[in-house]
N, C-alpha and C positions, 0 to 999 in steps of 0.2 A: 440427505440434505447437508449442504457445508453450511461451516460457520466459521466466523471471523472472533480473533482476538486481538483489540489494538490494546497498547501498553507503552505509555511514554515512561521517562527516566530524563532526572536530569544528569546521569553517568553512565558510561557506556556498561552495558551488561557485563559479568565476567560468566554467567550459566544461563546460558541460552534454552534449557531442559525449561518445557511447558508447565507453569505452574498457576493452578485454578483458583489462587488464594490469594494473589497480588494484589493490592490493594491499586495500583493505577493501571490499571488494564478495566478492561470491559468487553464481555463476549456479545453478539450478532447474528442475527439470521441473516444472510443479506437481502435483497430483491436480487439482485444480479451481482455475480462475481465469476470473472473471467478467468478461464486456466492461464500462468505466467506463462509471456511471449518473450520470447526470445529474438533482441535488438543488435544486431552486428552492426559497425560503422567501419567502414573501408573505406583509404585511399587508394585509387586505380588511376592507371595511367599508362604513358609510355617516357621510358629514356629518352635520353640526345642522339643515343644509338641504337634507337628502334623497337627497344626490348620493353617487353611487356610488361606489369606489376602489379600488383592488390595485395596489401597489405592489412590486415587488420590494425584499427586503429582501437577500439573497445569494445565491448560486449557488455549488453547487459540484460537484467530482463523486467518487463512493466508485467502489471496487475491490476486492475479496474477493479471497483468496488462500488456496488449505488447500495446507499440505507433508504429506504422509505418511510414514509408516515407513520406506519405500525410499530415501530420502532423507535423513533424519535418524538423525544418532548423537551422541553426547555434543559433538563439536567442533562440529558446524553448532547443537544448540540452544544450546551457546556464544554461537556465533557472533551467532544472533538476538537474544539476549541482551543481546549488546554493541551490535548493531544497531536494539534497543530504547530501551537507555539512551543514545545521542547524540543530541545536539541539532539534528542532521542528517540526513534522511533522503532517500535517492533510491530511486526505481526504475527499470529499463529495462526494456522488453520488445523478445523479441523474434517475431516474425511475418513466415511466409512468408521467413527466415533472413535480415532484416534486425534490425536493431538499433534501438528507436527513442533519442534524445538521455534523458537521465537526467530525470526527473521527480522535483520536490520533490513529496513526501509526510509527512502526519503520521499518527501512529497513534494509534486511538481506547481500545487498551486498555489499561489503569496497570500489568499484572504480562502475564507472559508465558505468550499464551492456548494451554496446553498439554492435549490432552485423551489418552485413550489408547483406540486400538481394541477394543473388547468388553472394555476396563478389562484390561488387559495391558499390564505396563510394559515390555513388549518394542516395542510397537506404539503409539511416539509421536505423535498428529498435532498438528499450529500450524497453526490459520487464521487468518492476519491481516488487518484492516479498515484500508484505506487512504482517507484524503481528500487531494485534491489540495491543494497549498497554493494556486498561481493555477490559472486556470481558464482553458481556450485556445479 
């Protein structure tokens, strides 16, 4: 099973090396977490004089993340909250009970994407949309 480590900052990391101890981070089971997708953006076309072109324009790559109920209570959607509004964003995963190094990330949504099971506010989910800041 994977797991998520979010971890805000309000400075940019200088040791990106996975640490279990940080005080603003918080590790996750997820319900659902997508392997990173790889996003090309291309300008294509043709010249004046016929010729053909595609260009890369950027690359990048998303990551999907939903928390569920089982997970979430007043202090963790706190917490994403707070993890929302810093101007720093990591994540870690972990896979096969390694830890990969923290990954900048930014987030595509402006308010905090809260939905609720069969519309029961007992039953919170947050799926989050992550883009990689660099691309590896």
């Amino acid at each position: 099973m994977k797991r998520i480590a979010l971890l805000h900052s309000d400075t940019k990391l200088v040791n990106i090396v996975f640490d279990l101890a940080n005080v603003n981070q918080k590790i996750y089971n997820p319900t659902f977490l997508s392997r990173p997708n790889l996003t090309v953006k291309r300008d294509s076309g043709r010249s004046l004089n016929g010729q053909g072109y595609s260009h890369i324009l950027h690359k990048y790559r998303t990551l999907s993340v939903t928390l569920s109920a089982d997970v979430l209570n007043e202090a963790e959607i706190t917490f994403i909250e707070t993890f929302l509004s810093k101007p720093y964003k990591y994540i870690a995963i972990q896979e096969n009970n390694v830890w990969s190094g923290y990954i900048e990330v930014l987030v595509t949504e402006e308010s905090t994407p809260i939905t609720y099971i069969d519309e029961l506010i007992e039953l919170p989910e947050i799926t989050l949309n992550f883009e990689y800041i660099n691309i590896e």
